[in-house]
C-alpha positions as CSV (number, residue, x, y, z in Angstrom):
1,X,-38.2,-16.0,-49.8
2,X,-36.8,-12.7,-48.2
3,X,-33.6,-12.4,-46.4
4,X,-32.6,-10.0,-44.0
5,X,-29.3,-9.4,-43.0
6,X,-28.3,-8.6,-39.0
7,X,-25.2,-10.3,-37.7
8,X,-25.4,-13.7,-36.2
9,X,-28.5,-15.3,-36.8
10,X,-30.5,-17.5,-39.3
11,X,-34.3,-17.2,-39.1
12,X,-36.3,-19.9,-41.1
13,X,-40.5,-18.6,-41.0
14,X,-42.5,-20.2,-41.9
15,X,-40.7,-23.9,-41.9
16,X,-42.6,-25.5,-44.6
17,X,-44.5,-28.8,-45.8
18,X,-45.7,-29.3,-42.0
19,X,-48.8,-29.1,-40.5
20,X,-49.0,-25.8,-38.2
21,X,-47.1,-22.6,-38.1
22,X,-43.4,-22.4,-36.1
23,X,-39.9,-20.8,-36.9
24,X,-36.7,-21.8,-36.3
25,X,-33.7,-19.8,-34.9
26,X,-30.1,-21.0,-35.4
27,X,-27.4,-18.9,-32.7
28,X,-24.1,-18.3,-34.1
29,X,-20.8,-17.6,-32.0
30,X,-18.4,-15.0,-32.8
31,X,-16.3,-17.2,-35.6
32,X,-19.3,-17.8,-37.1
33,X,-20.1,-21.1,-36.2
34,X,-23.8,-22.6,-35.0
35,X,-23.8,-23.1,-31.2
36,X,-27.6,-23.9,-31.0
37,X,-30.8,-24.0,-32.6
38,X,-34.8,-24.3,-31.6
39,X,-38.0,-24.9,-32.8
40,X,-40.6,-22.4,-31.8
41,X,-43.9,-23.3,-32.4
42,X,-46.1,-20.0,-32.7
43,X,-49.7,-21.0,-32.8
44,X,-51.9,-21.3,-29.7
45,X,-55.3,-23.1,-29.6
46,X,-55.8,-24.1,-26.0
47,X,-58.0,-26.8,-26.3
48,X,-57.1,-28.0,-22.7
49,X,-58.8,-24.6,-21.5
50,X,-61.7,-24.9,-24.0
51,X,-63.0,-27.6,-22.9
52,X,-63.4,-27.3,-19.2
53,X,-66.8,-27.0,-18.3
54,X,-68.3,-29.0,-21.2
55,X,-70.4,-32.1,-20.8
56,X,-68.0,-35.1,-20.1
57,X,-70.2,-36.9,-23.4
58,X,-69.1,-33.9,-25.8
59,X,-65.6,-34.8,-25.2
60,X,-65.0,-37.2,-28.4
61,X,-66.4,-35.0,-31.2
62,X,-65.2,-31.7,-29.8
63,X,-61.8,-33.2,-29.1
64,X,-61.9,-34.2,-33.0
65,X,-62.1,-30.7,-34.0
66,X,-58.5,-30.3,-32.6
67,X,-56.9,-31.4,-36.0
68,X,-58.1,-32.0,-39.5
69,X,-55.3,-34.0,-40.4
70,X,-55.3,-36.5,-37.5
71,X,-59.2,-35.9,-36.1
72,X,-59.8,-39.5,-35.4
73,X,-56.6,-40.3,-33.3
74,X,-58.3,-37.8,-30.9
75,X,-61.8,-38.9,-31.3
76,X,-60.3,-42.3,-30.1
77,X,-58.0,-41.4,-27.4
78,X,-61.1,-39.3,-26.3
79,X,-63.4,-42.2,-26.2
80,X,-61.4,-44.0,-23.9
81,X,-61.0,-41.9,-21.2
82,X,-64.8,-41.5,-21.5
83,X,-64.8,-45.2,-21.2
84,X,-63.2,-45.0,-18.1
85,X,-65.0,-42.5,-16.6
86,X,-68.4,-44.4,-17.4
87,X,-66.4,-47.6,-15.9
88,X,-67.7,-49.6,-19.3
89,X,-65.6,-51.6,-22.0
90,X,-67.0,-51.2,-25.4
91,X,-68.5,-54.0,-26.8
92,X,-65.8,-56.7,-29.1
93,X,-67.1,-55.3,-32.5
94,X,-66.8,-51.4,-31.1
95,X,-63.5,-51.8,-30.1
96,X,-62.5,-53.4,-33.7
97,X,-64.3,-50.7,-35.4
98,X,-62.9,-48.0,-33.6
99,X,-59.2,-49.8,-34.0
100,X,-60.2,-50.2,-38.2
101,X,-61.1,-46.1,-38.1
102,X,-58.0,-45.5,-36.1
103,X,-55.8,-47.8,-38.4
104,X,-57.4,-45.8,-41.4
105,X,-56.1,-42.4,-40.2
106,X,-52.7,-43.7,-39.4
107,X,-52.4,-45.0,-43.4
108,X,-54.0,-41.5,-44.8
109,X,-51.5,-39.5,-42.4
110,X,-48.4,-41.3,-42.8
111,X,-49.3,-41.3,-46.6
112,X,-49.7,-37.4,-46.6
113,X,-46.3,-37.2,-44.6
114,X,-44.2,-39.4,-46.7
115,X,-45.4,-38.9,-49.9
116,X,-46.9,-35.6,-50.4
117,X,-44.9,-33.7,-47.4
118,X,-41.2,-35.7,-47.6
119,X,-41.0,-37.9,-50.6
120,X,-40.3,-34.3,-52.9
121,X,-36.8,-34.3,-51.0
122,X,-35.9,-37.6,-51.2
123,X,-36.5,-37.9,-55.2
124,X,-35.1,-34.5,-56.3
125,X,-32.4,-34.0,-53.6
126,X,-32.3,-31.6,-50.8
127,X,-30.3,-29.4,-53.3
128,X,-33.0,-29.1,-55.8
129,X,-34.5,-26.0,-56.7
130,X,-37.2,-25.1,-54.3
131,X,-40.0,-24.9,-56.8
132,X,-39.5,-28.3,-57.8
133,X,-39.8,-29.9,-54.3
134,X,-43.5,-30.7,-54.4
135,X,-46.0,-33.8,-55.2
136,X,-46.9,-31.6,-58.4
137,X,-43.4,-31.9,-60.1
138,X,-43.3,-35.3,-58.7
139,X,-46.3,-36.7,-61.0
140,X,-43.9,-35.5,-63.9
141,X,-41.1,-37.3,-62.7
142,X,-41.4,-39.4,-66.1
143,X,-40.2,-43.2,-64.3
144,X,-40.9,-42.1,-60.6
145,X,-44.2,-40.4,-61.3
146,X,-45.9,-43.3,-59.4
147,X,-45.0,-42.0,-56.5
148,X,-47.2,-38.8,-56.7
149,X,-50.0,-41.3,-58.1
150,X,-49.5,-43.8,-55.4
151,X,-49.0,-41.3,-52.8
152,X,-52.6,-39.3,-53.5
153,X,-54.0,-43.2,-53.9
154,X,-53.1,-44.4,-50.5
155,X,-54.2,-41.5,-48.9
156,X,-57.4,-41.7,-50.7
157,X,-57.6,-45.2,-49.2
158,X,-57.4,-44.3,-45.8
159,X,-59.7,-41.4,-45.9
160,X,-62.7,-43.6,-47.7
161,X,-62.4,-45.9,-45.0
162,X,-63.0,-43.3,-42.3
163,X,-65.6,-41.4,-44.2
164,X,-67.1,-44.7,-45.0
165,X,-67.0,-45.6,-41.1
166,X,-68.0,-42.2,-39.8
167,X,-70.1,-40.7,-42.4
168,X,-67.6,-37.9,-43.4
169,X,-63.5,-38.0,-43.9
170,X,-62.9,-35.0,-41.5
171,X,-64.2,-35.0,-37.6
172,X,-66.2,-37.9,-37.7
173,X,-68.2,-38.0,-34.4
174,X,-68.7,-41.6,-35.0
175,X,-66.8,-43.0,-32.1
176,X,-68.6,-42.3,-28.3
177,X,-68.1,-42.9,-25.5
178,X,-68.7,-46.6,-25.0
179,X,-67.8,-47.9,-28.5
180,X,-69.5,-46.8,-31.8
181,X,-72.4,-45.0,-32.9
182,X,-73.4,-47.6,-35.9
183,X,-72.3,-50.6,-36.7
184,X,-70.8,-51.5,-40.4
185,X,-72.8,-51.9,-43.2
186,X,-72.1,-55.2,-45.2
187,X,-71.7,-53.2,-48.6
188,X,-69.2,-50.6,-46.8
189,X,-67.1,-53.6,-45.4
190,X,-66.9,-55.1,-49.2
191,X,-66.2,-51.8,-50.4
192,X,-63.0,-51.5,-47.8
193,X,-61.4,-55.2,-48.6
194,X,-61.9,-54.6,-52.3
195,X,-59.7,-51.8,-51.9
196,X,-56.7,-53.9,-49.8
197,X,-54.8,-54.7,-52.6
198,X,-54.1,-52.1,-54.6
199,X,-53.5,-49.8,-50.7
200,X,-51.0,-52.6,-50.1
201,X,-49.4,-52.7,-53.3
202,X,-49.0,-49.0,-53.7
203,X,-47.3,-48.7,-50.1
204,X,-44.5,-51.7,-51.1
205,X,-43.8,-49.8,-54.8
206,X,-42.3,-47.2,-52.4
207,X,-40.7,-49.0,-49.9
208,X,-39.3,-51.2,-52.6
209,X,-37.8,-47.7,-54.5
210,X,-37.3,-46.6,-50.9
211,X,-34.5,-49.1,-50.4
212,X,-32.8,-48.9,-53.1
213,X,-32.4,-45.8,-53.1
214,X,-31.2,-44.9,-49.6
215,X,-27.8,-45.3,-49.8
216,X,-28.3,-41.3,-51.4
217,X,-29.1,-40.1,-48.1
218,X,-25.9,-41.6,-46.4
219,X,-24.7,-38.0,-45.3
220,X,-28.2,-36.6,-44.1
221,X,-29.1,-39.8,-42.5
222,X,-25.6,-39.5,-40.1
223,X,-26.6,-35.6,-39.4
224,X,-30.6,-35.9,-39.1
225,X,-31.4,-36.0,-35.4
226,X,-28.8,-39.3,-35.1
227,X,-28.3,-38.9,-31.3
228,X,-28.8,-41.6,-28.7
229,X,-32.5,-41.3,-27.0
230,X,-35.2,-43.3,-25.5
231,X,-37.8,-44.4,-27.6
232,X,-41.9,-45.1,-26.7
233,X,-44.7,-46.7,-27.7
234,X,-47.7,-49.1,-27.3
235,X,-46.8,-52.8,-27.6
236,X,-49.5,-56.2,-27.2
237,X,-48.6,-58.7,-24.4
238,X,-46.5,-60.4,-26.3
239,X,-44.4,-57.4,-27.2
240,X,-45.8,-56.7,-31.0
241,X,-46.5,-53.3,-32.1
242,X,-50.0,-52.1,-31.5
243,X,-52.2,-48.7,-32.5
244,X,-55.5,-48.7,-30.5
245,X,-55.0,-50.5,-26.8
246,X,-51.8,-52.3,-25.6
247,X,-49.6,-51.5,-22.7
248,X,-46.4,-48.4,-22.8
249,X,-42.8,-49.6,-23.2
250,X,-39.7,-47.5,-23.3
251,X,-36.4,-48.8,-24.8
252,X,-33.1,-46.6,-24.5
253,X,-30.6,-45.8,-27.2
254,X,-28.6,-49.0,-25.6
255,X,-31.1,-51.7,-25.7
256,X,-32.5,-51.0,-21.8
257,X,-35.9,-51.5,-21.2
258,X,-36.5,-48.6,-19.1
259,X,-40.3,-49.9,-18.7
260,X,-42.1,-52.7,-20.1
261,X,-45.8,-53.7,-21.4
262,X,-46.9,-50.7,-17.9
263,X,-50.4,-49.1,-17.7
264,X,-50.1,-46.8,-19.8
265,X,-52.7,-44.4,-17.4
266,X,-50.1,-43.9,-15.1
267,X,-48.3,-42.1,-17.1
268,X,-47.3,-39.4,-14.6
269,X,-45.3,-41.6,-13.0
270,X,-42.3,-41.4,-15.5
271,X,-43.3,-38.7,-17.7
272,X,-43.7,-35.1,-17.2
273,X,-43.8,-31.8,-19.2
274,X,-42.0,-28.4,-19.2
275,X,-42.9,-25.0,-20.7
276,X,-40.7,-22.4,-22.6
277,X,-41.1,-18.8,-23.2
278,X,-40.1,-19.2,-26.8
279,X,-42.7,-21.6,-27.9
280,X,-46.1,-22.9,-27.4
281,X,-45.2,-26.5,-27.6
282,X,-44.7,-28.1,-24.1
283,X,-41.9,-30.8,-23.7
284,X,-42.9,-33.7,-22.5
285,X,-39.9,-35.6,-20.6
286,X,-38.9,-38.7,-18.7
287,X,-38.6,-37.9,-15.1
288,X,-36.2,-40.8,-14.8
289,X,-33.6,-38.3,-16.6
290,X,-34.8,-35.1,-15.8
291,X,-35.2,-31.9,-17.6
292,X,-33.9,-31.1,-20.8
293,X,-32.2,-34.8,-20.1
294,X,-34.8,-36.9,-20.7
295,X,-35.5,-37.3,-24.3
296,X,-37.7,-39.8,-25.6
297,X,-39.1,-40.1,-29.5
298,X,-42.3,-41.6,-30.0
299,X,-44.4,-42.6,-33.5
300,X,-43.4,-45.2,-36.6
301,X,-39.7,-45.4,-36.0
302,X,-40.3,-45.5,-31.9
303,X,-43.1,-48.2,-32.8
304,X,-40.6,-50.6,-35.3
305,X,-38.0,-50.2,-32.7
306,X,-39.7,-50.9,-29.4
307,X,-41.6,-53.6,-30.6
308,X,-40.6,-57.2,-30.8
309,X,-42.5,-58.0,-34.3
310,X,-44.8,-55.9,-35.9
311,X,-47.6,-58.5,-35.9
312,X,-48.2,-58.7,-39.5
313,X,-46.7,-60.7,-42.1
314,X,-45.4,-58.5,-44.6
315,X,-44.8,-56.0,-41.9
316,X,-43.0,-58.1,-40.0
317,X,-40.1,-59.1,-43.1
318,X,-40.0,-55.2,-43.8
319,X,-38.9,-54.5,-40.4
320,X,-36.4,-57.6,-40.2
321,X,-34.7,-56.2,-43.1
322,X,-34.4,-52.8,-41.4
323,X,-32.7,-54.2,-38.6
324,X,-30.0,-56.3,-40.7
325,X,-30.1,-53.0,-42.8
326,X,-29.6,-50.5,-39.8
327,X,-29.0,-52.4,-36.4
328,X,-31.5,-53.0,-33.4
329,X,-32.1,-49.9,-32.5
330,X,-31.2,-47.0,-35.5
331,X,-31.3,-43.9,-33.9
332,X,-31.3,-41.4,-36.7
333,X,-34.4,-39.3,-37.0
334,X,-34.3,-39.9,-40.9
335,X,-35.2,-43.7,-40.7
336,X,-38.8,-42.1,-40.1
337,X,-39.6,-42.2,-43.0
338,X,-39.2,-46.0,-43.7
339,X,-40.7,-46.3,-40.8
340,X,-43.3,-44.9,-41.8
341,X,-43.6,-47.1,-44.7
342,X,-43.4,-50.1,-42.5
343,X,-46.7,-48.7,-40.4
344,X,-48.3,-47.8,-42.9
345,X,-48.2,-51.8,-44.6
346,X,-48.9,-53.0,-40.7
347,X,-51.8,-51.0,-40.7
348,X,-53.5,-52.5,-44.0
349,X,-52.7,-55.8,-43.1
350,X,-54.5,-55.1,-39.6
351,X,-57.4,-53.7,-41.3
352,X,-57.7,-56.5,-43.3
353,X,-57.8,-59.0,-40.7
354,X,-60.2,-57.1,-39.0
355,X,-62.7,-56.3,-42.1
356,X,-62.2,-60.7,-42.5
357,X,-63.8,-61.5,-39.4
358,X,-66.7,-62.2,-39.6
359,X,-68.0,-60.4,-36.1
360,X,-66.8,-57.1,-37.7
361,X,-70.7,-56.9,-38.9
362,X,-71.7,-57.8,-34.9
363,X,-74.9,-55.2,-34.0
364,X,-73.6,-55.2,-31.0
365,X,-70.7,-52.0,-30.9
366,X,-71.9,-49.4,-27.9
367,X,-72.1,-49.9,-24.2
368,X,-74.3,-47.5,-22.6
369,X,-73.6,-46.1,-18.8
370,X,-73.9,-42.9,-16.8
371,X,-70.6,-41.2,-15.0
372,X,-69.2,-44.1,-12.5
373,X,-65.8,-42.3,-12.0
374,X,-64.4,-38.5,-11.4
375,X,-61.1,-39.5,-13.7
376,X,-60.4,-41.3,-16.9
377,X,-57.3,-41.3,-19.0
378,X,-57.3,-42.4,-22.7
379,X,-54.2,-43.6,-24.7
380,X,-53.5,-44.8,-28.4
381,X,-51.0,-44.3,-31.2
382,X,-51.8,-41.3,-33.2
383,X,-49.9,-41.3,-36.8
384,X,-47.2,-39.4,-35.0
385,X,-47.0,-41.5,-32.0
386,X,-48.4,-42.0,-28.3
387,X,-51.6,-39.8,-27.5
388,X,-52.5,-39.6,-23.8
389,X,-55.7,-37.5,-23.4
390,X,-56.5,-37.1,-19.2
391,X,-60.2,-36.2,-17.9
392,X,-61.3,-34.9,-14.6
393,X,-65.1,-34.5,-13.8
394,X,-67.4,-33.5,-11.3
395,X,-70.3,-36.1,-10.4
396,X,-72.8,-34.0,-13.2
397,X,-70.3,-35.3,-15.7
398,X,-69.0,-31.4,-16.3
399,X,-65.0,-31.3,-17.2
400,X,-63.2,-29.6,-14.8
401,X,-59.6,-30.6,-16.0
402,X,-57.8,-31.5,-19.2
403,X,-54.1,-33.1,-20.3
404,X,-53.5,-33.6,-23.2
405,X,-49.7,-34.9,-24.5
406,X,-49.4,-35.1,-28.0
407,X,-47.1,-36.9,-29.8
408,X,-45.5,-33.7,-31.2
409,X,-44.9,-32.7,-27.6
410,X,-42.9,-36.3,-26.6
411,X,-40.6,-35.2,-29.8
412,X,-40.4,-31.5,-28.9
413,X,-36.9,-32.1,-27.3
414,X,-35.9,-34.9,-29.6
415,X,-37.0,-32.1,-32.9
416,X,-35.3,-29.4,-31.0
417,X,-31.9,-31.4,-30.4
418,X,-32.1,-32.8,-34.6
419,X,-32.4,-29.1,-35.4
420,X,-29.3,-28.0,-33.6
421,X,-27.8,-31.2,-35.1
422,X,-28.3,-30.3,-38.2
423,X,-27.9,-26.7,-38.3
424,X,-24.8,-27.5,-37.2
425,X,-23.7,-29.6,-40.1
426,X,-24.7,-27.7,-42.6
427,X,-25.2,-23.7,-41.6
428,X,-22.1,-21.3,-42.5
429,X,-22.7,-17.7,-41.8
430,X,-20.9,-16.9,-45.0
431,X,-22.6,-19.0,-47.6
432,X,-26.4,-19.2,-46.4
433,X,-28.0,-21.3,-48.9
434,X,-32.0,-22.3,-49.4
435,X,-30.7,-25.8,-49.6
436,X,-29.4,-25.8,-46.5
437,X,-32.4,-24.2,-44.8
438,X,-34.3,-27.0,-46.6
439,X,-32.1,-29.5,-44.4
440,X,-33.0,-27.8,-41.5
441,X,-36.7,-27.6,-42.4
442,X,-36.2,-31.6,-43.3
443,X,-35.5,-32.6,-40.3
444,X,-38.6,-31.4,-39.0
445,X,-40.9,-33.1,-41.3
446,X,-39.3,-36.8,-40.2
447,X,-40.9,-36.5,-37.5
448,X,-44.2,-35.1,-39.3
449,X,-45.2,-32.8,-36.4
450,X,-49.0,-31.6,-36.1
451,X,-48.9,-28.3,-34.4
452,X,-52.6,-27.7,-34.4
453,X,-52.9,-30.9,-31.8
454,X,-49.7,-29.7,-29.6
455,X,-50.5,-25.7,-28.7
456,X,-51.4,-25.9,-25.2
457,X,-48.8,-24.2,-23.4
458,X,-48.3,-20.1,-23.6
459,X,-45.4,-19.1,-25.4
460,X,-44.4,-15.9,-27.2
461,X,-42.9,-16.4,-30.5
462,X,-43.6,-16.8,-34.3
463,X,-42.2,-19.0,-36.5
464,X,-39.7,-18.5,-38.7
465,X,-35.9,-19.4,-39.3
466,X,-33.7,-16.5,-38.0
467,X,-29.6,-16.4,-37.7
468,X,-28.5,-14.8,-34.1
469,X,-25.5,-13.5,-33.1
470,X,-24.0,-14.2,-29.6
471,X,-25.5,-11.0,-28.3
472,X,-29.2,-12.3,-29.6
473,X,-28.4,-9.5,-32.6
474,X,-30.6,-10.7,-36.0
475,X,-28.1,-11.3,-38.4
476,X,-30.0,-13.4,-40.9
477,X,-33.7,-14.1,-41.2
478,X,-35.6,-16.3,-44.0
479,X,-39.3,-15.5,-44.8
480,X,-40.9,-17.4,-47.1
């Protein structure tokens, strides 16, 4: 790590343990205090552009290739607007197997977030020495090395599954438009439920050392992101948490239902997006509220939150006890990561039920059409939260439009806000610390953003943390 010394401003490049490249830039005032932050994220892909004028059919596997950490949350959210542009419903047994693939990623995601990417932080401090913030000093943390072990485990788990599904852990083209390519092999399904327990096991050893442990983080769970904000996700009918289909509900910071259990394809009816010149991350909004106004947060702490139960049983006490633990609706940013815990155990226990049915063997997984609409719009949860992937076509089935909102773009505003939040608490122009970067960096990574989905919209700037004066002079940057 470099420093370089203007008057003003902190710049933090690259931020660090998160998937993607961005910066952040902290602006002081003139007694050197933080007046605002941002998150610039400085990587462009344009995969909304790529795409146009593709076959409608190449639209799942090519839209897989956006991420190598969360491939399948696209491949799925893909498939379905393919669905609805053939006009078919996949077959019982497709649907559940593309649901068991996408419940797979979500454990081998949040696993890599909380364990790998956050869990360094929260077992050495935020003080600790830099070196010694990572998974590799973790496995000889004596006592606590079972967090490294259980960590690469789980992650291990979720990744066989998908390979074992789709024929390889990273961009499976498995799912199709339709359903599934093949259906599971017997041996592969005893394969998956032999590995249940120990996934499930492994997942409660840290939520079990998570809570007793979290009255440490008193002070950063007050100053990380803890601002009042609407929250989104995908619930069932009856209002439990759900991954794959479902309908969109929004809960506010004070218990309003600001939509419930609505189709979830017309979106554009209360969201919308905005783009800045100092990033490449559009902000998705609610239009209810305006712009900058309406934040939302979506992913595992919007999805224990918005939901009634989680649906699951050991799932479902986990998330009681966060509620008695931290009210209704807990609105700091830094309960992520239990969340994420709590998602993760929902999601075994889903695949599970799923892998004991006995249909989940069914031949029947693909239903087979030719283009029927002009217009489909697929949604799911992704690891990080709601996915909304939005297809136009011409009758040939040739792409002539593309949205996609990631869930890193609904928490663009919501990151952006924590950042400021933060910087505030714990930047001073005269005693610029690495440890207090890390807080800023931290509060990133509870929201475990995935850049390489979200860089749709033209921006201009690299990331890295810099310290600005009120005229915009550098006065500080970090390069590490």
């Amino acid at each position: 790590m470099s420093n370089e010394v203007s008057k003003n401003r902190i710049t933090i490049d690259p931020v660090t343990r998160i998937e993607g490249h961005a910066k952040i830039t902290i602006q002081l005032d003139d007694a050197g205090q933080v007046v605002d932050a941002h998150f610039h994220v400085t990587q462009f892909r344009g995969f909304e552009r790529i795409a146009q004028g593709r076959p409608v059919h190449e639209m799942p596997s090519l839209m897989a290739r956006i991420c190598g950490i969360c491939p399948v949350s696209h491949l799925v959210a893909s498939a379905k607007a393919v669905d609805a542009i053939m006009a078919v419903s996949p077959p019982a047994t497709g649907a559940n197997l593309r649901r068991l693939m996408n419940l797979a990623q979500i454990v081998q995601s949040n696993a890599l977030s909380f364990f790998h990417l956050s869990a360094p932080d929260l077992l050495f401090g935020f003080d600790a020495p830099a070196p010694q913030r990572n998974i590799f000093a973790m496995a000889g943390a004596g006592e606590h090395a079972f967090l490294a072990r259980d960590g690469i485990a789980v992650r291990r788990f979720g990744q066989h599954v998908i390979e074992q599904l789709g024929g390889k852990r990273i961009h499976p083209a498995w799912v199709v438009g339709g359903g599934v390519d093949a259906p599971l092999d017997p041996e592969m399904r005893l394969l998956m439920i032999a590995a249940i327990p120990d996934a499930q096991a492994a997942v409660q050893r840290a939520l079990d050392w998570y809570k007793r442990e979290i009255a440490r983080w008193e002070e950063e769970a007050s100053h990380f992101g803890d601002f009042p904000s609407a929250f989104m996700a995908l619930v069932t009918e009856e209002g439990n948490a759900e991954h794959y289909d479902g309908r969109l509900r929004i809960v506010h910071s004070d218990g309003t239902v600001l939509a419930d259990r609505i189709d979830p394809t017309d979106y554009t009816s209360y969201l919308a997006e905005a783009v800045e010149p100092w990033s490449f991350l559009k902000s998705a909004y609610l239009t209810h509220y305006g712009y900058p106004g309406g934040v939302y947060r979506v992913g595992p702490l919007a999805r224990v939150n918005v939901s009634d139960r989680m649906g699951t049983p050991l799932a479902d006490g986990e998330q009681e006890e966060f509620r008695v633990r931290l009210g209704r609706l807990p609105m700091s940013s830094f309960h992520y990561h239990q969340a994420r815990l709590i998602d993760t155990l929902f999601a075994i226990e889903k695949m599970e039920e799923l892998l004991a049915d006995p249909d989940i063997l069914s031949p029947r997984v693909r239903s087979v059409a030719e283009i029927n609409s002009n217009e489909g719009i697929g949604v799911s949860e992704a690891p990080r939260g709601t996915l909304l992937h939005h297809y136009r076509v011409d009758d040939d089935g040739i792409v002539e439009f593309v949205n996609l909102i990631i869930a890193t773009g609904h928490n663009n505003l919501a990151m952006n806000r924590s950042v400021a939040q933060v910087a505030k608490q714990y930047i001073k122009s005269a005693e610029l610390t690495e440890a207090m970067l890390n807080r800023v960096e931290a509060v990133i990574r509870c929201y475990d953003p995935c850049l390489s989905c979200s860089t749709h919209a033209i921006g201009q700037m690299p990331l890295n943390v810099q310290l600005l004066a009120p005229g915009g002079a550098v006065l500080d940057e970090i390069r590490r």
